[in-house]
N, C-alpha and C positions, 0 to 999 in steps of 0.2 A: 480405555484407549491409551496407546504410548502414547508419548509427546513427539516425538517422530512423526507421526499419523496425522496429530495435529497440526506441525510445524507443514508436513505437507498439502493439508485440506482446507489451511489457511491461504498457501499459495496459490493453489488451485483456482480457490475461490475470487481471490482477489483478481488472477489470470483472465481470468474470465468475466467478471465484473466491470474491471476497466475496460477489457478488452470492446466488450458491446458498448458502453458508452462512450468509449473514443471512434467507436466505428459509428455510432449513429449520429456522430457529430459531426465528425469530416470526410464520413463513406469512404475512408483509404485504408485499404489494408497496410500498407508501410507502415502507418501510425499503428495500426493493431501490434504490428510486430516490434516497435519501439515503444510499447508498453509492457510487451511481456518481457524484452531486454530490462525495461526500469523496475520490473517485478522479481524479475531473479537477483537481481543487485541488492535491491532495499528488503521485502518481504522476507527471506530469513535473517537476514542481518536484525530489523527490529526485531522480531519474536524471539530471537536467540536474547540479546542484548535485554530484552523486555521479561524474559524468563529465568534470567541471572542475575538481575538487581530485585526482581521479586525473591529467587531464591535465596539472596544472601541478608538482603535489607527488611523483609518482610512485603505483605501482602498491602501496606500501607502505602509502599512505594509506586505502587501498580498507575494510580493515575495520574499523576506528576510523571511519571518515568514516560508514562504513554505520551501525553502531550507534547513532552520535549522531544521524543524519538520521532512520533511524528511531522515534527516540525520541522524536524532536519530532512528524514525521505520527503517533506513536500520541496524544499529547499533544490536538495540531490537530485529529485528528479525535476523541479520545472526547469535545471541548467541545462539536463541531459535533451528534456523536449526542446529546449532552443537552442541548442546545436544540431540535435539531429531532425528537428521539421522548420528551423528556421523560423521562431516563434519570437516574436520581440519577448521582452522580462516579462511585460503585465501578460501576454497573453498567454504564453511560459505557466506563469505561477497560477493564474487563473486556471487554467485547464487541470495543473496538478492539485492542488485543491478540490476543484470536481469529481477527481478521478479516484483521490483520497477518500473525501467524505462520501462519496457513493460505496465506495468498497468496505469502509469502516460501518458504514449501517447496514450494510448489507449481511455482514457479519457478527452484529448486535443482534440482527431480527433472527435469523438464523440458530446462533447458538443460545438466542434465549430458549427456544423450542427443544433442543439439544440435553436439555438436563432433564 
């Protein structure tokens, strides 16, 4: 598979992952759609960033690089949920967290079956 394919089935994936669990959380579609806005933003920017420090630094850097990347999209998008749902910080950062770690395992269980 390109890495294209991937960078896309990663989106996807994520797209729709947050998406059901921001919706079965606050049943508003607005929210669904200011999920898929902080997935177009973040979601290729990490894998891109994430597939350029591996390629240049080695395969050693994969998990350090992921943490920190992640930590910033959790960062980037709890500011973006508390502006655009009026989310105080904790409640902000808590939800992007959720949304995070839902979608990152959801994508471990996933492409483990995948090879």
């Amino acid at each position: 598979m390109s890495i294209i394919f991937n960078f896309i089935l990663c989106l996807v994936l994520t797209i729709i992952i947050e998406g059901i669990v921001i919706f079965i959380k606050y049943n508003r579609w607005d929210y669904v759609y200011y999920s898929f806005l902080c997935n177009i933003l973040t979601n290729p920017m990490l894998n891109l960033l994430l597939y350029l420090l591996v390629w240049e630094l080695g395969l050693e850097i994969y998990l350090p690089a992921l943490i920190m990347l992640e930590i910033i999209v959790v960062i980037v998008e709890a500011y973006i949920y508390k502006i655009l749902c009026k989310f105080s910080k904790k409640e902000a950062l808590k939800l992007s967290i959720l949304l995070n770690i839902s979608s990152y395992l959801t994508g471990v269980f996933i492409f483990m079956f995948k090879r």
